[in-house]
C-alpha positions in Angstrom: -41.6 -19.0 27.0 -42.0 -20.6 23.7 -39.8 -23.7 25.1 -42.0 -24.4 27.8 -45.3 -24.3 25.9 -43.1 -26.8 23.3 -42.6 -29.0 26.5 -46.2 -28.5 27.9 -47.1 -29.9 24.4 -44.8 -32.9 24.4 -46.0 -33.8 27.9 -49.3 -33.4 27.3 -49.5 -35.5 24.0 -47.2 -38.3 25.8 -50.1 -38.3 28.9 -52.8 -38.8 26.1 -51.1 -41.3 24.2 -50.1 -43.5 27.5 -53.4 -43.1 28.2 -54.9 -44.2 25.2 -52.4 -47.3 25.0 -53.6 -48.3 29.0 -57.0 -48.1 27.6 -56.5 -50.6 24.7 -54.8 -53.1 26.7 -56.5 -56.3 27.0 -57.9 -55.6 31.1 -61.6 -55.0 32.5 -62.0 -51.3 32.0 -62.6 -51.0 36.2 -59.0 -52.5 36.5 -57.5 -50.0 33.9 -59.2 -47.1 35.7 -58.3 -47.8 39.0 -54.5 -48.1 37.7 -54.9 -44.6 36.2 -56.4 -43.3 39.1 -53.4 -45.0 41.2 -50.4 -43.6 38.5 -52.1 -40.4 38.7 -52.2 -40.1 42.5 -48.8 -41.5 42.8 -47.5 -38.5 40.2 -49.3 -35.8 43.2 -52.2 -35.4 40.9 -55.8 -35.4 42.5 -58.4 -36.8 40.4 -61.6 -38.6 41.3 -63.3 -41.6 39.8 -65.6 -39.3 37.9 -63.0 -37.3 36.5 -61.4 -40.4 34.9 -64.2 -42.5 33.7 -64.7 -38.8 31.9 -60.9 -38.8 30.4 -61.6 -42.3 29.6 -65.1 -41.4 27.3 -63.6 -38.5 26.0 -60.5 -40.4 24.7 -62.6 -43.0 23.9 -64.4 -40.7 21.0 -61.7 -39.3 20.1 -60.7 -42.9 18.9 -63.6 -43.1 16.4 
């Protein structure tokens, strides 16, 4: 059990930090969302527009 919360960790951190790295990227924020949205989807997650434009704020303060 410990082993897969270790791995739920290290997945975890490497989705934030992708994240974060897509959103610094020199592109129009409405082009980086929409390729979230797509990478996301493609992976068999749903997520709406809302939901990322929240991940995106919320990363976004963290940042600060």
């Amino acid at each position: 059990m410990k082993a897969l919360n270790i791995l739920y960790a290290f997945l975890g951190g490497a989705i934030v930090g992708c994240s974060a790295a897509i959103l610094f990227a020199p592109e129009k924020g409405e082009d980086i969302r929409e390729k979230i949205c797509n990478l996301v989807k493609r992976k068999g997650i749903k997520i709406s527009d809302a939901e990322v434009d929240e991940l995106v704020a919320e990363l976004a303060r963290t940042e600060e």
